[in-house]
C-alpha angles and dihedrals in degrees: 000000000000093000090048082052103046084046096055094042081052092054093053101043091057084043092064091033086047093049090036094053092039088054099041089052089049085062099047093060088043088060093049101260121145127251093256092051089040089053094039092049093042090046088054097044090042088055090046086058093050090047104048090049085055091062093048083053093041092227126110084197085082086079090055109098088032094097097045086055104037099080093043091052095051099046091050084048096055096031082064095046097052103037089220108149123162136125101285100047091044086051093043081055092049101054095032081056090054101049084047098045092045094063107029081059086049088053093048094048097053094038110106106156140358088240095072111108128208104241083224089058084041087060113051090046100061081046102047100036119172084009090058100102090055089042082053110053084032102047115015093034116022095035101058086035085059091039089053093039086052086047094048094050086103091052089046081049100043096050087071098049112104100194128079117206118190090228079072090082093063088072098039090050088055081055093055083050103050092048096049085057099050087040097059088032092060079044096057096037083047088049090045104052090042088063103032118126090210138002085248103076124105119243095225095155132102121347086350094064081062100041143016095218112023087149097061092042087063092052082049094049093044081063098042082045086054103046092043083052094066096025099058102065098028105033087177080096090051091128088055084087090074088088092059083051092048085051094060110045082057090067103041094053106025116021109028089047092042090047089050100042081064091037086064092049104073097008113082105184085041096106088050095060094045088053090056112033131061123257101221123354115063098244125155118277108285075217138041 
């Protein structure tokens, strides 16, 4: 029963964010502002709303499944605006859905209450104190908003180009793949956890023996898969990487270290298993 209600409550909450946002953009163009400023201000107001009902809820883990629909929103919003639809932006929409709809159904599946708390949320509560609800929007909810906007610049800028190459499948092949790592890497994490005898074992099977975060190798691969998708055929927005980078460096410095310093505290082997196998890229043990 708790899980049908926090899902409802969910559902209504990105109803209002989703309308909010919809209507907000719609004044923005009205005032003159360009596509890129109207989706930036409606993002922000969109992931107040989420927040804010959050703090009424008294859960962070409102803002969860913000970011796996975020992308998808925006690119259906100016798809519709613009009236611009070929095979490559009808292609763009179909991988971008199932990247979206992928997690979104992975969220669903592991959501139980609304009462479950992220440890990362645990934790900079106990540390911030007093100060926790502005860490909150700031930190848990704006700054990955503003992380995935920067990320989804090539999608808003995609949406208004009217021709289709055929080098545009290269990035939205990076994108399947992508999708397909992280996919079987979420399957083998899910299979893992479900046998295993403590939670201080070591996953060291499948995708994870060749990397420690082959999960988050295939999100940084779905950005880079977007940008290239756009950058490709019209290198004149060439600088709109800079998302997929930003991206990344998220998850090498603040992610990826703050994962594993939890990681150490209850997992014993686990620095034996970061000494010998690689961060990112799935490479051979530097160890047998």
């Amino acid at each position: 029963m708790k899980r049908v209600i926090g899902l409802s409550a969910l559902l209504v909450i990105y109803a209002m964010a989703f309308t909010a946002g919809i209507f907000s953009f719609m004044l923005f163009e009205r005032l003159g502002l360009n596509d890129y400023i109207s989706v930036l201000l409606a993002d922000v107001i969109a992931t107040v709303i989420v927040w804010a009902s959050g703090v009424i809820l008294r859960t962070a883990s409102a803002y969860d499944p913000y970011w796996s629909l975020q992308t998808l929103a925006i690119y259906i919003c100016l798809l519709y605006k613009n009236q611009n639809w070929h095979v490559g932006t009808i292609l763009l929409l179909v991988v971008i859905s199932l990247y979206s709809f992928r997690l979104t159904l992975n969220f669903i599946l592991g959501f139980h209450s609304l009462s479950y708390v992220d440890w990362r949320y645990k934790m900079l509560k106990e540390k911030t104190g007093k100060f926790y609800q502005i860490v909150n929007l700031f930190g848990i909810c704006m700054f990955p908003t503003l992380v995935v906007y920067a990320a989804s610049l090539p999608v808003m800028a995609y949406a208004s180009i009217q021709t289709f190459s055929a080098f545009d499948i290269i990035g939205l092949s990076v994108i399947v793949l992508g999708i397909l790592l992280e996919l079987i890497a979420d399957i083998q994490m899910k299979k893992f956890v479900k046998n295993r005898s403590d939670r201080s074992q070591v996953l060291d099977k499948g995708l994870w023996r060749y990397s420690r975060h082959p999960n988050y190798l295939g999100e940084i691969s779905i950005w880079f898969g977007v940008a290239l998708t756009l950058i490709i055929s019209h290198f004149n927005y060439w600088f709109f990487i800079a998302g997929a980078v930003i991206n990344l460096l998220m998850f090498l410095f603040i992610s990826i270290p703050m994962e594993e310093k939890h990681f150490k505290e209850y997992k014993p082997d686990y620095e034996q298993y970061k000494n010998d196998t690689s961060m990112l890229l799935i490479l051979p043990k530097k160890k047998q």
